[in-house]
C-alpha positions as CSV (number, residue, x, y, z in Angstrom):
1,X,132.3,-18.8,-30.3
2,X,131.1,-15.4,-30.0
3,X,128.2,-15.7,-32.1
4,X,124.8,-17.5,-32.3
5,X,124.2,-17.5,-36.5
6,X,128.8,-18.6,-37.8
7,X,129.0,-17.0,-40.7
8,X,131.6,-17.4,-43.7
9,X,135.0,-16.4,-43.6
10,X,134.4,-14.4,-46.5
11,X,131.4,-12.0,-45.1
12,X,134.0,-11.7,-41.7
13,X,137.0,-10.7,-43.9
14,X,135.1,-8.0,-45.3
15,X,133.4,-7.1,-41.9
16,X,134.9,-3.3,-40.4
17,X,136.9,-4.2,-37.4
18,X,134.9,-1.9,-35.4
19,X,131.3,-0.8,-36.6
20,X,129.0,1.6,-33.9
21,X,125.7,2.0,-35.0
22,X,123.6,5.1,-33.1
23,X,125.4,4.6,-30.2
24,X,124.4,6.7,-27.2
25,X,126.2,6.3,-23.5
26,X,124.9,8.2,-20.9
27,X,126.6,9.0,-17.3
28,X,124.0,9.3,-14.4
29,X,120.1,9.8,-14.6
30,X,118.0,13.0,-14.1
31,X,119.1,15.7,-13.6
32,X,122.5,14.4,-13.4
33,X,122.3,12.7,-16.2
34,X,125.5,13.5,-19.1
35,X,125.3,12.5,-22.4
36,X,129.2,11.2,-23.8
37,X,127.8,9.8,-27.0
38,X,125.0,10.9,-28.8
39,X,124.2,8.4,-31.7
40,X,127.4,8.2,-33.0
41,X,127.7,5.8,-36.4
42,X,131.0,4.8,-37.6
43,X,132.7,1.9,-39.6
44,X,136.3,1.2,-38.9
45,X,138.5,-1.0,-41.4
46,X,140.3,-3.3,-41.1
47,X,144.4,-3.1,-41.8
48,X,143.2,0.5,-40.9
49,X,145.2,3.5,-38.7
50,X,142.3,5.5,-37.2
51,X,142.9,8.9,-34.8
52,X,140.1,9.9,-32.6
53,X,140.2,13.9,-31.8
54,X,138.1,16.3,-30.4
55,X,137.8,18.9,-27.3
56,X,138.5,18.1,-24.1
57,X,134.9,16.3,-23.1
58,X,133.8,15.4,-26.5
59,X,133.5,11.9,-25.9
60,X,137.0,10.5,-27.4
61,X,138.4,8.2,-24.4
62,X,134.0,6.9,-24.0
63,X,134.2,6.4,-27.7
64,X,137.6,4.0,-27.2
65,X,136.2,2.8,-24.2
66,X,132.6,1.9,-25.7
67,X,134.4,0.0,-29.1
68,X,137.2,-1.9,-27.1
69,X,134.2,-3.7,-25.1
70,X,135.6,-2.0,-21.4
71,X,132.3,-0.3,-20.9
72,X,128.8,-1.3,-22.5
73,X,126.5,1.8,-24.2
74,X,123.5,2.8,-23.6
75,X,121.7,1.9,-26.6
76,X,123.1,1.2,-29.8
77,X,125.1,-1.7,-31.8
78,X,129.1,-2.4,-31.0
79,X,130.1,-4.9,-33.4
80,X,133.7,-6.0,-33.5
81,X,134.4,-8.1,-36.5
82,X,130.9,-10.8,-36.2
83,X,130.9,-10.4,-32.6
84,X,127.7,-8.3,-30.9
85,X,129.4,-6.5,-27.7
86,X,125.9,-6.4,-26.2
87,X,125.0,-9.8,-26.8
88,X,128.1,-11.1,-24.8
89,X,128.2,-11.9,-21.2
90,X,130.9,-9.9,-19.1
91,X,132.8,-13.4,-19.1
92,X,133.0,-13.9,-23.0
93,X,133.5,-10.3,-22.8
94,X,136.7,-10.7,-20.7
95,X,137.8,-13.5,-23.0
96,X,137.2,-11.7,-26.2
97,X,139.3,-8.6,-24.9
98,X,141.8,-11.1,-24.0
99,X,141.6,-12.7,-27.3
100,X,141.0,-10.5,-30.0
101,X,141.8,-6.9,-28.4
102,X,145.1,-5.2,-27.4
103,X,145.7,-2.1,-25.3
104,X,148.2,0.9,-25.4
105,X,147.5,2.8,-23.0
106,X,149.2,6.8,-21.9
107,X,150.2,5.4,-18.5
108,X,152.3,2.5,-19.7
109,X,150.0,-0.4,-17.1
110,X,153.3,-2.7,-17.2
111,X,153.2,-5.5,-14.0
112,X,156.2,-4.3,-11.6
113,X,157.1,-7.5,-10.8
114,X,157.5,-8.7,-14.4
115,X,160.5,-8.5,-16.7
116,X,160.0,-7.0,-20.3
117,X,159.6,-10.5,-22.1
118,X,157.3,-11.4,-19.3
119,X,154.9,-8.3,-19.8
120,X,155.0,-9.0,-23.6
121,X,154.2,-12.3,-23.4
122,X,151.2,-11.9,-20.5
123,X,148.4,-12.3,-23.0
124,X,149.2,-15.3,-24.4
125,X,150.2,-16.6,-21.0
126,X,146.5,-16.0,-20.0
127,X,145.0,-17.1,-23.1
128,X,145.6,-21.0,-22.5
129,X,144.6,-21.7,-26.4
130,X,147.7,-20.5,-27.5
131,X,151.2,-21.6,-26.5
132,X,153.5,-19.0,-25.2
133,X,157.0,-19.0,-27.3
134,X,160.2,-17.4,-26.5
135,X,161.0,-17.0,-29.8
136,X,158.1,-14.9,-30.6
137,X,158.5,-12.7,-27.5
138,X,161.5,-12.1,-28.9
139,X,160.5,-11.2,-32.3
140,X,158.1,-8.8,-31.1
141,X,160.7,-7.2,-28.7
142,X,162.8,-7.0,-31.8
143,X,160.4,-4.9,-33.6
144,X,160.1,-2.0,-31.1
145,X,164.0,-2.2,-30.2
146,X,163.9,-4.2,-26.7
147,X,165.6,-7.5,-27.6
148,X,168.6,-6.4,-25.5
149,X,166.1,-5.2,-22.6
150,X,163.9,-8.7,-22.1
151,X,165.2,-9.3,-18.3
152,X,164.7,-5.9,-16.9
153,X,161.9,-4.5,-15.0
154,X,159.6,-1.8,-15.9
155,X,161.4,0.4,-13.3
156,X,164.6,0.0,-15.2
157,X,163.6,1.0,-18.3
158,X,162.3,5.0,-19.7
159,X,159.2,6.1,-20.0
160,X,159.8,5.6,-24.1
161,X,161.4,1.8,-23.3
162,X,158.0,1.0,-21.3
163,X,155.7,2.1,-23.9
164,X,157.8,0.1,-26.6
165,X,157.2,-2.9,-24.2
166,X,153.8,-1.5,-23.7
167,X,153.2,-1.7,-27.9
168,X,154.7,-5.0,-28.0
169,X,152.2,-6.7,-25.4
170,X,149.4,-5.0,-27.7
171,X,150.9,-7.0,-30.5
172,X,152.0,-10.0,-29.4
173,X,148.8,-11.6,-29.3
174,X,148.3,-10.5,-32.8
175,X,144.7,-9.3,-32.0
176,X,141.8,-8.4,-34.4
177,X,142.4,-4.4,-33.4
178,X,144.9,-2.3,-30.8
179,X,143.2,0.9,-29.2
180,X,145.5,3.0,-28.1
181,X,144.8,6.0,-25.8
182,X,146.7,9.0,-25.7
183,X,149.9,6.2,-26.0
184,X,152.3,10.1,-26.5
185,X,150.7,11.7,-23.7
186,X,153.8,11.2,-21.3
187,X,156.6,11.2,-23.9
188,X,158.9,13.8,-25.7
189,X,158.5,14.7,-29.2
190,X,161.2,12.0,-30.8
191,X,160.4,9.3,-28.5
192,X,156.3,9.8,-29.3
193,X,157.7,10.0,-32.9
194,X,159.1,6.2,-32.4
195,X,156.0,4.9,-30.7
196,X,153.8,6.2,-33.3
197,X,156.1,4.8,-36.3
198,X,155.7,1.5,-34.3
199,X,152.0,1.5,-35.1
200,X,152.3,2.9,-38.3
201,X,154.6,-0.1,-39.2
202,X,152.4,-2.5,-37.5
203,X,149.4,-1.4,-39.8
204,X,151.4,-1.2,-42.9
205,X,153.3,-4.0,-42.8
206,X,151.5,-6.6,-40.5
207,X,148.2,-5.4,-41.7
208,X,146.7,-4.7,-38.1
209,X,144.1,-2.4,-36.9
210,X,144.5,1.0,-34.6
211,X,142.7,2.9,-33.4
212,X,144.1,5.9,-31.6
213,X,142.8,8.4,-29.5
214,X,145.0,11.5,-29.6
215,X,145.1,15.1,-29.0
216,X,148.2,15.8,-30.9
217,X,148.0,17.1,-34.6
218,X,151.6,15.5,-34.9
219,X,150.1,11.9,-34.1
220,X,147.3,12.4,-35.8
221,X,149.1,12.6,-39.2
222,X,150.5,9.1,-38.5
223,X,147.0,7.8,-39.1
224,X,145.4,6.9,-42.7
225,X,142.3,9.3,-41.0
226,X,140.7,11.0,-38.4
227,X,137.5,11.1,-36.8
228,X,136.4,14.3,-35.0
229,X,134.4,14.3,-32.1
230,X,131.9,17.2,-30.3
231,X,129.5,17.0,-27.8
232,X,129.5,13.3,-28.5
233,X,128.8,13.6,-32.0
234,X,130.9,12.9,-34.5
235,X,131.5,16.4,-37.2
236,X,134.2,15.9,-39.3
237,X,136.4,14.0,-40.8
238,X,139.8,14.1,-42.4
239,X,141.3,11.4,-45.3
240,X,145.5,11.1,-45.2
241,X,145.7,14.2,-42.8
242,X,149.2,15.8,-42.1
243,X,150.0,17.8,-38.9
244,X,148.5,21.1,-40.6
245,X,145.3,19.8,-42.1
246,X,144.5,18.6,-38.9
247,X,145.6,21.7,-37.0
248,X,143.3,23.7,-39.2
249,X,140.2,21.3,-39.0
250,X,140.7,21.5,-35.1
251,X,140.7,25.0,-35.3
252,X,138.0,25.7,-37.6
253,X,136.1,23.3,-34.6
254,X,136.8,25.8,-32.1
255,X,139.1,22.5,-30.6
């Protein structure tokens, strides 16, 4: 669908999820001009936990941004599984993000008006290919602890209850990949703890795809690696980090 040349099922199984190729993003022209990515090159896995960390203006939320299709480079490849980011049209963009990409966001972006099994179940409910069941709103619910929650409103719940509702709309779709952006940003330390053992469990055990941008050394060690960003570049990374490897490696960035 998203794709002139179909390939096999085989060659898209062993695709990355997420593959940039020298991709550049640039803010303004002139003498205005800002540079958030500068030919960055990177292969994500699939069945992968990925952490994206770096200073304050290195590029990290433009990186997520760029690979999750909600804003096109400058130059450069964005492939997500066989699809060409590029190549798409914003409308088979919008489907493909509805389709085959789920969100976690720091700020929670629940609907108001909805009740928890309502917000968990919106993707499906917009994607008319696939019909919306109960029983697996439920099921997802059950994973992040909310299947006694599913009538109450956002504005009912704590910040922690809204991001577990938050995670569970990212899943319930059972997307190719969930980017998640600073998801611990507004939480205490044991509640981020839950939220990021969500993910982890999500990975390990339903084999999906994250990728996480993060500031926190402690999140970070929840992923299988992290990717360090400067200046737009990518510098380092770090294989099966813990809180103090990547502590170190952000300090030895000047991060």
């Amino acid at each position: 669908m998203f794709q002139s040349a179909p390939q096999s099922p085989e060659a898209v199984a062993a695709a990355p999820a997420v593959a940039l190729r020298e991709v550049r993003k640039v803010h303004g022209k002139g003498d205005a001009a800002v540079v958030a990515l500068d030919g960055v090159s990177v292969a994500l896995p699939r069945g992968s936990f990925t952490a994206i960390m770096g200073p304050s203006g290195s590029g990290k939320s433009t990186f997520l941004n760029v690979a999750a299709g909600l804003d096109r480079p400058t130059s450069g490849t964005v492939m997500l599984g066989d699809a060409d980011l590029a190549r798409l049209s914003e409308r088979r963009l919008t489907i493909l993000r509805r389709e085959r990409i789920g969100f976690v966001f720091q700020a929670f972006n629940l609907l108001p008006s909805l009740t928890v099994a309502q917000n968990i179940g919106l993707p499906l409910r917009l994607d008319r290919r696939r019909r919306l069941r109960r029983s697996h709103v439920r099921e997802v619910a059950a994973r992040v602890g909310l299947d006694n929650r599913l009538r109450h409103r956002p504005a009912q719940l704590s910040g922690g209850q809204q991001q577990r509702v938050a995670v569970a709309r990212a899943l319930a779709g059972q997307p190719d990949i969930v980017f998640a952006d600073e998801p611990t940003g507004n939480l205490d330390s044991r509640t981020g703890a839950e939220i990021l053992g969500f993910l982890r469990r999500a990975v390990d055990g339903l084999g999906q795809t994250v990728v996480m941008v993060t500031h926190e050394p402690t999140a970070a060690a929840h992923a299988d690696e992290v990717v360090f960003l400067a200046d737009g570049r990518i510098v380092d990374g770090l294989a099966d980090p813990t809180a103090t490897t990547v502590l170190d490696r952000m300090s030895s960035l000047g991060a």
